[in-house]
C-alpha positions as a Markdown table, in Angstrom:
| # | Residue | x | y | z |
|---|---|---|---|---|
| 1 | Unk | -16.0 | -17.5 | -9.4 |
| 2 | Unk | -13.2 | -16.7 | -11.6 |
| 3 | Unk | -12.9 | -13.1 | -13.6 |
| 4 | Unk | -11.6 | -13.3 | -17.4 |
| 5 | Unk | -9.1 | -10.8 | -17.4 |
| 6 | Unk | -8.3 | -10.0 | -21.1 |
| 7 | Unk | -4.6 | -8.6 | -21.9 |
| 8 | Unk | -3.8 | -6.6 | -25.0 |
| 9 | Unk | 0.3 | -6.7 | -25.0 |
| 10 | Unk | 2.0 | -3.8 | -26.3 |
| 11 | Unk | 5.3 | -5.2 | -28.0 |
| 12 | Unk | 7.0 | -8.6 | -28.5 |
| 13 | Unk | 10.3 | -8.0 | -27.8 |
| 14 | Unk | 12.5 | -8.8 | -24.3 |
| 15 | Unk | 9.7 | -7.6 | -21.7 |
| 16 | Unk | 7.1 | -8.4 | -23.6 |
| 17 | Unk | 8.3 | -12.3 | -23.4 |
| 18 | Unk | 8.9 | -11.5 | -19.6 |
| 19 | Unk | 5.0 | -9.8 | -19.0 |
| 20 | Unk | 3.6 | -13.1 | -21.3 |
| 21 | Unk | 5.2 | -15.5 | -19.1 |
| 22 | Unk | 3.7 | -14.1 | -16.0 |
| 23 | Unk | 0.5 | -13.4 | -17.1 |
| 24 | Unk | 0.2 | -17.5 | -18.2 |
| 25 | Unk | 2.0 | -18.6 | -15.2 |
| 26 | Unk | 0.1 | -16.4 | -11.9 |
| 27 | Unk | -2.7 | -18.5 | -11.8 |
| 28 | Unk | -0.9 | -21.9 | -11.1 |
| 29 | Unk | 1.1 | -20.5 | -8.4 |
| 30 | Unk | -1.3 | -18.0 | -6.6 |
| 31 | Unk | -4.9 | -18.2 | -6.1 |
| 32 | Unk | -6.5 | -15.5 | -7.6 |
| 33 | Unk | -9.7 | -14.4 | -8.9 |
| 34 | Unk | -8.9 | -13.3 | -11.9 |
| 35 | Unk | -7.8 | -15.4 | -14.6 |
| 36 | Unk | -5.4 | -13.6 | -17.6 |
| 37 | Unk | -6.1 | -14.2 | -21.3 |
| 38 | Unk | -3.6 | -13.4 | -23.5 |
| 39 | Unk | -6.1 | -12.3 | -26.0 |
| 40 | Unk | -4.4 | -9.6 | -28.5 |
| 41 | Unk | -0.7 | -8.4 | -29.2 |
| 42 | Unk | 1.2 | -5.3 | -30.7 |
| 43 | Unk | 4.3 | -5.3 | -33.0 |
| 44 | Unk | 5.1 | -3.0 | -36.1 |
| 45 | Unk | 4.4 | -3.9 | -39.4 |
| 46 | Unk | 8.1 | -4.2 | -40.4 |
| 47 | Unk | 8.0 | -6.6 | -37.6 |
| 48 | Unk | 5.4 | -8.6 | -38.8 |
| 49 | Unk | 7.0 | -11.4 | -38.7 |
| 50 | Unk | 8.9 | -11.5 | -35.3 |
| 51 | Unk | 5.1 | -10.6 | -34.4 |
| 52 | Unk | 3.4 | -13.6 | -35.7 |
| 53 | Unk | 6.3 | -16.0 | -34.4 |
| 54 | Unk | 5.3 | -14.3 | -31.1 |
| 55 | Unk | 2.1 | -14.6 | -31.0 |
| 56 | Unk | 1.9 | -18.4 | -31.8 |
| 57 | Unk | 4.7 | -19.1 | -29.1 |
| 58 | Unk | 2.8 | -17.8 | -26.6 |
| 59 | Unk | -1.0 | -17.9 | -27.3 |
| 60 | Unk | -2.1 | -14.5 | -28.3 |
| 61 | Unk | -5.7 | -14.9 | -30.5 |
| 62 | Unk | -5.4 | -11.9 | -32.1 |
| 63 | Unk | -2.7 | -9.9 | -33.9 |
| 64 | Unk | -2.0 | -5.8 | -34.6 |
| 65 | Unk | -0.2 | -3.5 | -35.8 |
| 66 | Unk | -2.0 | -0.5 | -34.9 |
| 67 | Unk | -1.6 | -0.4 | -31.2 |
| 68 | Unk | -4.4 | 2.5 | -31.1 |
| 69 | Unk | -6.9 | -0.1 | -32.6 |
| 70 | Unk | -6.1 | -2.4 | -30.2 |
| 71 | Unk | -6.5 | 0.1 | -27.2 |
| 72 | Unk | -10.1 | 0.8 | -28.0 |
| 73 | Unk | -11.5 | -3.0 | -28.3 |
| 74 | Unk | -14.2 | -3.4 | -26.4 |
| 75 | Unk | -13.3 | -7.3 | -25.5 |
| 76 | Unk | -10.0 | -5.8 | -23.9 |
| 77 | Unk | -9.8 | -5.5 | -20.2 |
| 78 | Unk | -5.8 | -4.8 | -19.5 |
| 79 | Unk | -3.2 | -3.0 | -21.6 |
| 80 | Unk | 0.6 | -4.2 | -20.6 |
| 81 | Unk | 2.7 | -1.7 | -22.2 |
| 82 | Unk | 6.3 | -3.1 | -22.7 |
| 83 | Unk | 6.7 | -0.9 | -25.9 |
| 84 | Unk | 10.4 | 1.4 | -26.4 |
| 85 | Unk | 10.0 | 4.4 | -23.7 |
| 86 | Unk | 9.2 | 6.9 | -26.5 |
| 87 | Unk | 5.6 | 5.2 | -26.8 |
| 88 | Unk | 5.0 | 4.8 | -23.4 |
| 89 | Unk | 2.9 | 8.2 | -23.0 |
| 90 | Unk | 0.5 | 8.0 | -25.8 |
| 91 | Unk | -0.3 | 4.4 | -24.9 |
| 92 | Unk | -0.6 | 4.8 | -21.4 |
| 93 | Unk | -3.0 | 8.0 | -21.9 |
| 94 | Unk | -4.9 | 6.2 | -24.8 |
| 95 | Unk | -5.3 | 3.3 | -22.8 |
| 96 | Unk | -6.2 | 5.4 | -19.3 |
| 97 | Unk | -9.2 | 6.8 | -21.6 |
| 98 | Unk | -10.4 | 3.7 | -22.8 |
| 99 | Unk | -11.1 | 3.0 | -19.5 |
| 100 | Unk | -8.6 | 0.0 | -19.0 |
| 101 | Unk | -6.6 | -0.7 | -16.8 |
| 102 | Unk | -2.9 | -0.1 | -17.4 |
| 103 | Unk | 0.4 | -1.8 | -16.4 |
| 104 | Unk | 3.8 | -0.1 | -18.2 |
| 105 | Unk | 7.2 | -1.2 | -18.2 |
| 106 | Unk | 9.6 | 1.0 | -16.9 |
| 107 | Unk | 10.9 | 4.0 | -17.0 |
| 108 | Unk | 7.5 | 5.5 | -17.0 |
| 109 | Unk | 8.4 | 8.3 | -19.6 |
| 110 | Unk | 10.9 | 10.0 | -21.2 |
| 111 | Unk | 10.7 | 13.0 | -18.6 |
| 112 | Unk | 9.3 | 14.9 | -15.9 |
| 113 | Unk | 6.2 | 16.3 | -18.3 |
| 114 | Unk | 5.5 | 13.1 | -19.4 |
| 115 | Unk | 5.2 | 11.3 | -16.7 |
| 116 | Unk | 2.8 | 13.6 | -15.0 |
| 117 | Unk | 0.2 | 14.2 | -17.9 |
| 118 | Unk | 0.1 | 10.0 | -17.4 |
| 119 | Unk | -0.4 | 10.2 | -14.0 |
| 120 | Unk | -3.2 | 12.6 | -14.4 |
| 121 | Unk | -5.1 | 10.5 | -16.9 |
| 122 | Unk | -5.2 | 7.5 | -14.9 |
| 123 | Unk | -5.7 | 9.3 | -11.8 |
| 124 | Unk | -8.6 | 11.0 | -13.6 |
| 125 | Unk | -10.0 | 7.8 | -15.4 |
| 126 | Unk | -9.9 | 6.0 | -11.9 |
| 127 | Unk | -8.1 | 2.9 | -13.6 |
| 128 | Unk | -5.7 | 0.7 | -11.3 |
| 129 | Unk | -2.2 | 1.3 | -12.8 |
| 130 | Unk | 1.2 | -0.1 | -11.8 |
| 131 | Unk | 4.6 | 0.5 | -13.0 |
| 132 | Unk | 6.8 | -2.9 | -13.6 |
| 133 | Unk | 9.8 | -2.1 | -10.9 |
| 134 | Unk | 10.0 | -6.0 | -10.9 |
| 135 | Unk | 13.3 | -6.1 | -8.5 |
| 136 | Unk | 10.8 | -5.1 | -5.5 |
| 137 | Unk | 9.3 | -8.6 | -5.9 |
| 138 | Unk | 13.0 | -10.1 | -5.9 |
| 139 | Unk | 12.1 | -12.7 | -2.4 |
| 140 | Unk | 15.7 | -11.2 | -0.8 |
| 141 | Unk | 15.3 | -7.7 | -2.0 |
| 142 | Unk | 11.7 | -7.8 | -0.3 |
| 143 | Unk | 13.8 | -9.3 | 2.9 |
| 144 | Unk | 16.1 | -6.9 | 2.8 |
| 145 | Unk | 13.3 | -4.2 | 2.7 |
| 146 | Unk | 11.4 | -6.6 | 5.6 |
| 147 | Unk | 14.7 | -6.1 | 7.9 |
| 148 | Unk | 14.9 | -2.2 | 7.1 |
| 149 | Unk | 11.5 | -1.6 | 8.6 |
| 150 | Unk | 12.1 | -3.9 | 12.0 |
| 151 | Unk | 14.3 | -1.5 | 12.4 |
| 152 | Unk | 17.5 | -4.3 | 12.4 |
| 153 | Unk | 20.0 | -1.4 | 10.5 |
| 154 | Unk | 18.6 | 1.5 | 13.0 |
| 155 | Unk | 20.0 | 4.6 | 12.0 |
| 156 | Unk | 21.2 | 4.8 | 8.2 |
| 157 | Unk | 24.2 | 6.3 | 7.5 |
| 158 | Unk | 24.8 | 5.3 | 3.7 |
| 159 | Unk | 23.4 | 4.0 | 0.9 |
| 160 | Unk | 25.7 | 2.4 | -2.0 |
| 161 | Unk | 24.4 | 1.1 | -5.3 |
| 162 | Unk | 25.9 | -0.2 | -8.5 |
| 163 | Unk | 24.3 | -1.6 | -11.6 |
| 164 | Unk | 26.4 | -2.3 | -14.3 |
| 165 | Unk | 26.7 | -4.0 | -17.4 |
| 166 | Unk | 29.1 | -4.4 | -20.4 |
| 167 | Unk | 27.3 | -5.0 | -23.6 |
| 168 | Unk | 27.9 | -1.8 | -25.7 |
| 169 | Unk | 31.9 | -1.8 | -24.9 |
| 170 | Unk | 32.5 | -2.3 | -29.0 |
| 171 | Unk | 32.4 | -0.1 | -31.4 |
| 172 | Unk | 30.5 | -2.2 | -33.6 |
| 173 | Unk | 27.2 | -2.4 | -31.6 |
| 174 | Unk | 24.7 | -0.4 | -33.6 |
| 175 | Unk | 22.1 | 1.7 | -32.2 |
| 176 | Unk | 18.4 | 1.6 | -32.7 |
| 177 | Unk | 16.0 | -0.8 | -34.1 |
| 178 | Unk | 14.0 | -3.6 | -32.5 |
| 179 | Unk | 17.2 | -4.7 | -30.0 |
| 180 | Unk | 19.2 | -1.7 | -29.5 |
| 181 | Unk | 16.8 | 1.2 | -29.3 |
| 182 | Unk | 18.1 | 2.2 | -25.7 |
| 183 | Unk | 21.3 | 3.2 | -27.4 |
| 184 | Unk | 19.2 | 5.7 | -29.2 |
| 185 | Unk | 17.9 | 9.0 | -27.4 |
| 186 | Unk | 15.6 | 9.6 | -29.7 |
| 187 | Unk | 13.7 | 6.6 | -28.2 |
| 188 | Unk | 14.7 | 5.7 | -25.1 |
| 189 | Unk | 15.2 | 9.1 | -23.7 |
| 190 | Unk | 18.7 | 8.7 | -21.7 |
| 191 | Unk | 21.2 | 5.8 | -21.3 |
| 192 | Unk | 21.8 | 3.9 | -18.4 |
| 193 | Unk | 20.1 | 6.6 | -16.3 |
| 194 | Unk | 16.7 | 5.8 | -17.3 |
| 195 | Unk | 16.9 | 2.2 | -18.1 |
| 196 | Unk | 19.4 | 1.0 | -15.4 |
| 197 | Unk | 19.4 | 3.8 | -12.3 |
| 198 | Unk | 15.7 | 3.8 | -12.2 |
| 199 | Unk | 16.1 | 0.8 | -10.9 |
| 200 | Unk | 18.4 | 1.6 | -8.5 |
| 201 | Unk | 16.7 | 5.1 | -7.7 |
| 202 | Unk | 13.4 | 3.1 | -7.0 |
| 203 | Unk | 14.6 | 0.5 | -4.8 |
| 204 | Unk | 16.5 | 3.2 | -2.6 |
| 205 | Unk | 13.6 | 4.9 | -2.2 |
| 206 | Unk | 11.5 | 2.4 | -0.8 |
| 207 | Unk | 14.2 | 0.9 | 1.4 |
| 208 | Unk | 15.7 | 4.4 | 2.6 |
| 209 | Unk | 13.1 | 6.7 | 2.0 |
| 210 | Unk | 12.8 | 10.1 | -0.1 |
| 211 | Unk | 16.2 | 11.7 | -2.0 |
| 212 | Unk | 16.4 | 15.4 | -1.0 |
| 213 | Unk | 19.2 | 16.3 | -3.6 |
| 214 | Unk | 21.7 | 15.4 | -5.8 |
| 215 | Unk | 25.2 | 16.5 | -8.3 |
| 216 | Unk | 25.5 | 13.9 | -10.8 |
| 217 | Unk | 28.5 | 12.8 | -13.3 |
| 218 | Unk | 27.6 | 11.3 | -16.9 |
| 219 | Unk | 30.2 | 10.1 | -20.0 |
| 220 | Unk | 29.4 | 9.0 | -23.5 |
| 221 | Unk | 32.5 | 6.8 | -24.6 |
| 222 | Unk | 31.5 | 6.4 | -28.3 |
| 223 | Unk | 30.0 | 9.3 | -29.3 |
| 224 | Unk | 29.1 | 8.0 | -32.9 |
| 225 | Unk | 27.4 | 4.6 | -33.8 |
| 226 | Unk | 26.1 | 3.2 | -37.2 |
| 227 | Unk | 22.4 | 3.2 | -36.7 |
| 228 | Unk | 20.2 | -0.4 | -37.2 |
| 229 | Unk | 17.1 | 1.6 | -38.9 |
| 230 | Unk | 18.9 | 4.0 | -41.3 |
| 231 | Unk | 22.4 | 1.9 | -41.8 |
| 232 | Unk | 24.3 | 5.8 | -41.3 |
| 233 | Unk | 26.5 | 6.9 | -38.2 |
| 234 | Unk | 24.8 | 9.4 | -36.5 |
| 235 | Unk | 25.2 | 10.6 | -33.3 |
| 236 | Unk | 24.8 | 9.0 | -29.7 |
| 237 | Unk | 23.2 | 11.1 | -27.2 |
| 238 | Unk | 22.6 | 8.6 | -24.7 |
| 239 | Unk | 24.8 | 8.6 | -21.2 |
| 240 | Unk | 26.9 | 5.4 | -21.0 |
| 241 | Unk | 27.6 | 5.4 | -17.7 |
| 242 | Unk | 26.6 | 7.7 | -14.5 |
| 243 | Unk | 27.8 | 8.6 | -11.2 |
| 244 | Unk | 25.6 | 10.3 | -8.5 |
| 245 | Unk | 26.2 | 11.3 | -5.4 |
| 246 | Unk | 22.5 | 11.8 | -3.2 |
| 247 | Unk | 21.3 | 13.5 | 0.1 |
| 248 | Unk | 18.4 | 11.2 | 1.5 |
| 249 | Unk | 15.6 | 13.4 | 3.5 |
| 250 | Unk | 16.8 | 10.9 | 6.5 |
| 251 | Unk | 20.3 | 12.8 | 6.8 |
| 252 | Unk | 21.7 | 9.5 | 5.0 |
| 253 | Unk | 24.1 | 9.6 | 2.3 |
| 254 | Unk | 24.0 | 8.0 | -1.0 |
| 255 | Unk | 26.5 | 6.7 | -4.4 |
| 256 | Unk | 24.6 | 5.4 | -7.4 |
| 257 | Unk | 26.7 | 3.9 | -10.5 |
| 258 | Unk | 25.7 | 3.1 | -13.4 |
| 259 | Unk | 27.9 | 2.1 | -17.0 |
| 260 | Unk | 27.3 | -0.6 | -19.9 |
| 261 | Unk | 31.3 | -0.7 | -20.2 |
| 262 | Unk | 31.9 | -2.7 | -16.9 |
| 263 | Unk | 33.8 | -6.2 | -18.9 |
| 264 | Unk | 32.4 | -9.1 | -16.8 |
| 265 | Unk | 29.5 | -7.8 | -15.6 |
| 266 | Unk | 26.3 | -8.8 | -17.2 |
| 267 | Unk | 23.5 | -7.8 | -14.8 |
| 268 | Unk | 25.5 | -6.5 | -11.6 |
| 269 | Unk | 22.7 | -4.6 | -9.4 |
| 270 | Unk | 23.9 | -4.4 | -6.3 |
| 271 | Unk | 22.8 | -2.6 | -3.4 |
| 272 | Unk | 24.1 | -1.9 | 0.5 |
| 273 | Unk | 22.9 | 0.0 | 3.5 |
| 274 | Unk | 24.8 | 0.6 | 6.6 |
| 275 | Unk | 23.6 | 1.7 | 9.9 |
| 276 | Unk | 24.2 | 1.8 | 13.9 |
| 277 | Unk | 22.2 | -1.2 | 14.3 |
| 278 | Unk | 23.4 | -3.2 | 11.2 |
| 279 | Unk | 23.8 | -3.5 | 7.6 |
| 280 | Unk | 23.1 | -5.3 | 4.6 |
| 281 | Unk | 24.2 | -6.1 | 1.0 |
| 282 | Unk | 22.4 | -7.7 | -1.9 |
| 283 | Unk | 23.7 | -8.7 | -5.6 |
| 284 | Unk | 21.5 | -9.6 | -8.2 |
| 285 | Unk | 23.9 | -11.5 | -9.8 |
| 286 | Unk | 23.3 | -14.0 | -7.3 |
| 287 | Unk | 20.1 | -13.5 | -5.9 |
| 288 | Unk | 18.6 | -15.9 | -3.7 |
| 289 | Unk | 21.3 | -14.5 | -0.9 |
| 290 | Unk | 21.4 | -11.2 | 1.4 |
| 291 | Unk | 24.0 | -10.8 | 2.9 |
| 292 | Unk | 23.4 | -9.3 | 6.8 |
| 293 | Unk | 25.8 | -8.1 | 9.2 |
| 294 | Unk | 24.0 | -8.0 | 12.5 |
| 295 | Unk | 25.7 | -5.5 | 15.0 |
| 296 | Unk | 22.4 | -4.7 | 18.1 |
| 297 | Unk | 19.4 | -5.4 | 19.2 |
| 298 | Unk | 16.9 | -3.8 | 18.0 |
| 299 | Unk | 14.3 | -4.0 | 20.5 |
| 300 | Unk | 17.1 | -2.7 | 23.4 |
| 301 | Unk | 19.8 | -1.2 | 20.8 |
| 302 | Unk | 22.7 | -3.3 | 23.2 |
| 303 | Unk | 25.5 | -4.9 | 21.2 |
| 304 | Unk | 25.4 | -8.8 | 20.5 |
| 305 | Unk | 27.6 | -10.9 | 21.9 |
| 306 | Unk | 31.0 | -10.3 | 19.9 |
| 307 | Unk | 31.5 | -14.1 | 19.1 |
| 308 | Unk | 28.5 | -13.9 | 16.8 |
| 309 | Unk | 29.0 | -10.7 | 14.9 |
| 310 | Unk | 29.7 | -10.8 | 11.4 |
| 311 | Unk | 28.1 | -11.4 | 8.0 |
| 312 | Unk | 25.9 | -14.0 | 7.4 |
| 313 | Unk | 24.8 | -15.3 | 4.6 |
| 314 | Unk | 21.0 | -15.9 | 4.7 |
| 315 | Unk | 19.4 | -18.1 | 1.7 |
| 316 | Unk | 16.4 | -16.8 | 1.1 |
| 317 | Unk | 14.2 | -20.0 | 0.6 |
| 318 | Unk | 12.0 | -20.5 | 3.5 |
| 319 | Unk | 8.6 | -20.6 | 3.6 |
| 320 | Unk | 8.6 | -17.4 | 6.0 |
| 321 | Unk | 10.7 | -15.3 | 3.4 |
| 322 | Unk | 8.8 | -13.7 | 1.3 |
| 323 | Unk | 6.9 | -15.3 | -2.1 |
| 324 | Unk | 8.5 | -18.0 | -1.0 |
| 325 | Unk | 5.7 | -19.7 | 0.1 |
| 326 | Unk | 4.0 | -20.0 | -3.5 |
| 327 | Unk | 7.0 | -21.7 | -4.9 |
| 328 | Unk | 9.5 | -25.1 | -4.0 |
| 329 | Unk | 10.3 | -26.5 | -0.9 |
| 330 | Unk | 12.7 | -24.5 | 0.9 |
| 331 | Unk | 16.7 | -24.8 | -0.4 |
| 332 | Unk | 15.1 | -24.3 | -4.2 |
| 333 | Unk | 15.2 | -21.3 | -6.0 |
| 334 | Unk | 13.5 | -18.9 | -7.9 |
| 335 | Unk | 15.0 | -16.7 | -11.0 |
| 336 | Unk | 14.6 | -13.7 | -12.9 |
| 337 | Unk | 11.2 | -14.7 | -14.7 |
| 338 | Unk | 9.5 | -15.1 | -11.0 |
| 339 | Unk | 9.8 | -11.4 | -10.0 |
| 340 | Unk | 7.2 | -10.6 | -13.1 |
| 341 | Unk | 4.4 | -13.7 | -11.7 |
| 342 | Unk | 5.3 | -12.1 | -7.8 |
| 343 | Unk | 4.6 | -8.4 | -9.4 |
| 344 | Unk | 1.3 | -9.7 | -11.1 |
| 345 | Unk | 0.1 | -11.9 | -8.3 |
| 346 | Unk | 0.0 | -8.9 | -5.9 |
| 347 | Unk | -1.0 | -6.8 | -8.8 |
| 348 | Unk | -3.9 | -8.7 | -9.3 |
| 349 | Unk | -4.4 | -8.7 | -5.4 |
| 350 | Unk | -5.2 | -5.3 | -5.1 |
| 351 | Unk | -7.6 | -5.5 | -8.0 |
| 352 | Unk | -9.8 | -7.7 | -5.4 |
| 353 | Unk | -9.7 | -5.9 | -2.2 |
| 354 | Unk | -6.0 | -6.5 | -1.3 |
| 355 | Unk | -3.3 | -3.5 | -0.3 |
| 356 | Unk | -2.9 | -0.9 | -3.0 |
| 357 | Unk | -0.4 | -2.1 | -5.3 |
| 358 | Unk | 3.1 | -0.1 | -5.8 |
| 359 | Unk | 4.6 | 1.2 | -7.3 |
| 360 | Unk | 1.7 | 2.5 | -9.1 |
| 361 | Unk | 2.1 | 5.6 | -11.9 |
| 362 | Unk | 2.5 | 8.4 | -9.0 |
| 363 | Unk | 5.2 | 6.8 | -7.4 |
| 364 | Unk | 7.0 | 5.9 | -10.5 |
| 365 | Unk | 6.7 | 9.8 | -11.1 |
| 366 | Unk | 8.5 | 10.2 | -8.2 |
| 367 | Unk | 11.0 | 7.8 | -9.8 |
| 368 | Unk | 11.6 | 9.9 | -12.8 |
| 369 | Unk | 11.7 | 13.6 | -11.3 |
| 370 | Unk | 15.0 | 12.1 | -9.6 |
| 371 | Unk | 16.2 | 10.7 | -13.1 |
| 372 | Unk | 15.8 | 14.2 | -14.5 |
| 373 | Unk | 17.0 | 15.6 | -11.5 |
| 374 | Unk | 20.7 | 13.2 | -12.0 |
| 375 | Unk | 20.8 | 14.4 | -15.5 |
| 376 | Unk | 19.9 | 18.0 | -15.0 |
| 377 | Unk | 22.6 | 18.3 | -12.5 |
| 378 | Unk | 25.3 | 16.3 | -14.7 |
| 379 | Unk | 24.6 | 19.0 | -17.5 |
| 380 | Unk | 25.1 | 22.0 | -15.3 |
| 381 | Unk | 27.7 | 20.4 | -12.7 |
| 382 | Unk | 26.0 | 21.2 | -9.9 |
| 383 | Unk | 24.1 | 20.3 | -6.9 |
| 384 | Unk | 20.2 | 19.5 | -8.2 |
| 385 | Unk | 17.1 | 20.0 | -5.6 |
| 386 | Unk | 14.3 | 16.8 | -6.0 |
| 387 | Unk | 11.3 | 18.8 | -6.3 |
């Protein structure tokens, strides 16, 4: 029998499109016992309109502009909160103590303090919680992770990762309001840091294990920008772009970089580990490959035969890779919009019985105490301990 699951969705902008999607769509491709209803939605009143437009488009029956209202119905069973970061922690809490249960968008907060009075509120409420690090449900990023734990790469020597972007290079891109709030500190707490190398940070993580420490560079470019609320130049406080170097607890070495003000590259995560064993390479920017250099065996550590080392290419399609199974025949594939139905469908998984769902609030706490480890340490120029 089937389980109404009723979503209240907190904001209408970019992710909120993204979360709607894959709530509607999880049901035709997995088989799952509870069934989403996109029952209520959040936008501001100066936003009333984009919030109406919204809500027809994709079927919400009820609108509000008081998110708190909307938190406490009693015919509300999920809160999805894909609101700017600065509301993430009064929602989450308000939410945790309503008894629902709570998915967020990442970052989780705007900092360390943050994050943990959320974790405690859903920890103490006992609602299931998860954090939307959709790249983890990328079919070749959850390969790549696959091939880490057979032990294919054996021991790690370095970690590289890269995620850069180029839409804030002019001078004329404003900051704040409804599209451009991550320019704004005030709001989104740090630049590319939190919104692009939290990413990064989580991904390495769960592929390479805990960050002991790390000495971090960041740079502003444009230091002032006409703001989209108040029409006035004001200050940005925001990092542009960041550089990090990183200790894993493996003895494993890391790079991280992140910028907006790489020209040509629109959405350029990219991510490589190297090891005795092996190594591989994966860019987001063309995502159905990974990219794997195969160098022993791993079940007797003796070198292949040289005429078959090298990289190969491996589409990741197949009905054994994994999601793939839920989608096309094998050679078709998936996009960006598919990594939100693979994060619910397992979501919803472990909501009936299935493995505990991550990253959940804790580990996305984890997550943040190395964001405000990166900038800590590119404010004093040194070395920065995780905790």
């Amino acid at each position: 029998m089937s389980k109404r699951l009723n979503i209240a969705m907190l904001g209408c902008g970019f992710m909120g499109r993204a979360h709607s999607n894959a709530w509607l769509q999880v049901n035709h491709f997995f088989p799952r016992e509870h069934k989403p209803v996109l029952k209520a939605c959040y936008g501001r009143e100066e936003d009333r309109k984009k919030l109406d437009e919204f809500a027809a488009r994709w079927g919400y029956e009820i609108v509000e502009t008081d998110w708190r209202k909307l938190v406490a119905r009693d015919d509300i069973d999920l809160v999805d909160v894909c609101v700017p970061n600065h509301m993430h922690h009064d929602c989450v809490i308000a939410a945790a103590e309503a008894g629902k249960i709570v998915v967020c968008e990442k970052p989780l907060a705007m900092n360390v303090r943050e994050a943990e009075e959320m974790v405690a509120a859903v920890e103490k409420a006992g609602v299931p919680n998860m954090v939307s690090f959709n790249y983890r449900r990328v079919p070749a990023i959850a390969l790549f992770k696959q091939i880490v734990d057979e032990g294919r790469i054996g021991q790690v020597f370095h970690y590289r990762a890269t995620y850069n972007q180029d839409y804030t290079i002019s001078q004329d891109v404003p900051q704040g309001g409804m599209a451009l709030w991550r320019l704004d500190s005030r709001v989104a707490g740090s630049g590319v840091t939190g919104d692009l190398l939290a990413h990064s940070i989580d991904t390495a993580e769960w592929i390479n294990g805990p960050i002991r420490r790390v000495t971090a560079y960041t740079k502003t470019f444009i230091t002032e920008r006409r703001h989209a609320d108040t029409g006035k130049v004001e200050k940005v406080d925001i990092d542009d772009a960041c550089m990090f170097l990183a200790e894993f607890e493996n003895g494993s070495i890391g790079t991280f970089e992140s910028t907006r003000y790489a020209r040509g590259r629109k959405n350029y995560n990219t991510f490589e580990i190297n090891g005795d064993r092996g190594a591989l390479f994966f860019d987001l920017e063309d995502p159905h490959i990974l990219q794997f250099f195969r160098y022993a065996d791993p079940q007797t550590g003796k070198k292949i035969e040289d005429h078959l080392t090298g990289w190969q290419r491996i589409h990741v399609t197949n009905f054994e890779h994994p999601y793939m199974k839920h989608w096309w025949v094998p050679g078709c594939t998936i996009g960006y919009e598919h990594t939100f139905t693979n994060s619910f469908a397992d979501f919803l998984a472990s909501l009936e019985g299935g493995p505990k769902f991550q990253p959940d609030m804790r580990s996305a706490l984890r997550t943040q105490r190395v964001c405000d480890a990166v900038l800590d340490s590119a404010r004093r120029g040194q070395w920065v301990e995780i905790p």
